[in-house]
N, C-alpha and C positions, 0 to 999 in steps of 0.2 A: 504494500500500500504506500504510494506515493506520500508526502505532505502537498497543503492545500498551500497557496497563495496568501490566502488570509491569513493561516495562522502564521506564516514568516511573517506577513507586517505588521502584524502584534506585537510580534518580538522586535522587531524593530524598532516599534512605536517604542516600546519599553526602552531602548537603547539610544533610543533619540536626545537623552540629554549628555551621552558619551560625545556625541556630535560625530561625525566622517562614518559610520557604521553601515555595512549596505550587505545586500542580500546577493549573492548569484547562485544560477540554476547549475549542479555539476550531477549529469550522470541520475537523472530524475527526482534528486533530490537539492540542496541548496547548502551552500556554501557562507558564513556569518564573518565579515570580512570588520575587520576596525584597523583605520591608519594604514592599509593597502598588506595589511597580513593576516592570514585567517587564523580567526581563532574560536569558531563554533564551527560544528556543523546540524544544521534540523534535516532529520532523517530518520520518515514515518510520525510526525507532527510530534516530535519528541528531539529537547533541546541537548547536545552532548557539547561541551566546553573540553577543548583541547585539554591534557592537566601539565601541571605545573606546580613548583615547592608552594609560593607564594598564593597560588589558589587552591594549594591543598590545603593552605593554612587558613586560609581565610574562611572557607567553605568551615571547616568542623567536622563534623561526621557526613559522608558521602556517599552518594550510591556511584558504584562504576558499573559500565558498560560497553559492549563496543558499537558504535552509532550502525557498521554494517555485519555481515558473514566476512569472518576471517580478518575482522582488525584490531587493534589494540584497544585497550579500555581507555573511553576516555570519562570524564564528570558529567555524571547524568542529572542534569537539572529537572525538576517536575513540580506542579501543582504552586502553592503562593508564591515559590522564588521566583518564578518564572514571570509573576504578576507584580512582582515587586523590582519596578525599574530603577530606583534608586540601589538596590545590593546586586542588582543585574547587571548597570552601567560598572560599578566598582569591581565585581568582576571579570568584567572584559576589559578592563583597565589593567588590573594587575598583569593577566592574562598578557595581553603586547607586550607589556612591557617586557616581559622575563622570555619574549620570543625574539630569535634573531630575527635579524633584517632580512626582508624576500631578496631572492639572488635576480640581480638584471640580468632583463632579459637581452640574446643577443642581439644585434641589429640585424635587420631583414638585410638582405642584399638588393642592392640596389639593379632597376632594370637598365636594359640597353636601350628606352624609349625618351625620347627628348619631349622637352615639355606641351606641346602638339602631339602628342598621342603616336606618332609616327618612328618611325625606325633611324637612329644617325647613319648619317653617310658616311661610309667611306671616302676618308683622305684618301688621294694616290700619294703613294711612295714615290718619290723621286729616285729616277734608276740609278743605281753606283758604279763607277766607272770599273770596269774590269782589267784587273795586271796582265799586263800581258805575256804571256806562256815562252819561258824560251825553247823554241823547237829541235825535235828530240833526232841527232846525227844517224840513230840505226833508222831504216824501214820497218814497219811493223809487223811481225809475221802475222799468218793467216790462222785464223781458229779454227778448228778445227767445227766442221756444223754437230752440229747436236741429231741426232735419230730420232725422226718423228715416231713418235709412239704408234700402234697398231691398236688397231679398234677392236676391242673384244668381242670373239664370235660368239651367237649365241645358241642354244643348244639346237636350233633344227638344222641351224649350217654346218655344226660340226658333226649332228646325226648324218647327211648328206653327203658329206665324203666317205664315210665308214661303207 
């Protein structure tokens, strides 16, 4: 069962006095992002907070869980805390704080299309003048030709001779 729409913007709503807090869709569930680093994830209308020393302290006694199939536990928020945006906001506060910093991303590479949407021309290359070869006193003997290969018979030609 997916989460609703609504219930992220509740939580949001709640988080609205953290200020920068935003919600994204990952993988049918949503992503709890504050200050450009995730630190919730709601999956199945059910809030998990990253963990951390500092929100393990602050929390107190905690329920843990893993927010999917096969991931780590993380701080399973539920029922008044969830409603309570003032220890919500503080929360996701601590939370950043004791998270590194998201790694940049690389830079795209850039196309081979100039600012008209169109392809650059080729410059010509200016021809370089060529040294000239001091020529060689022997004559050059002849090679020898190469044997043109023979075209494989196939079997009613070589039944045919037999």
């Amino acid at each position: 069962m997916g989460s609703t729409q609504r219930d992220v913007d509740f939580i949001l709503e709640q988080l609205s006095d953290a200020g920068g807090a935003s919600a994204r869709k990952m993988f049918g569930e949503y992503g709890i992002y504050y200050r450009d680093k995730i630190v919730a994830l709601f999956c199945d209308n059910q809030l998990f907070v990253k963990p951390t020393v500092g929100g393990r302290a602050f929390i107190g006694k905690i329920d843990e869980a893993p927010p999917y199939p096969g991931a780590k536990l993380w701080f399973l928020i539920t029922g008044d805390r969830c409603e309570d945006g003032e220890w919500l906001t503080e929360l996701v506060r601590i939370t950043e704080r004791e998270l590194p910093a998201p790694k940049p991303k690389a830079p795209k590479a850039k196309s081979a299309k100039s600012k008209a949407g169109k392809p650059k021309a080729a410059k010509p290359k200016a021809a370089k003048p060529k040294a000239a070869k001091p020529k060689a006193a022997k004559p050059k003997a002849a090679k020898p030709k190469a044997a043109k290969p023979r075209a494989a018979k196939s079997k009613a030609q070589r039944s045919r001779k037999k």
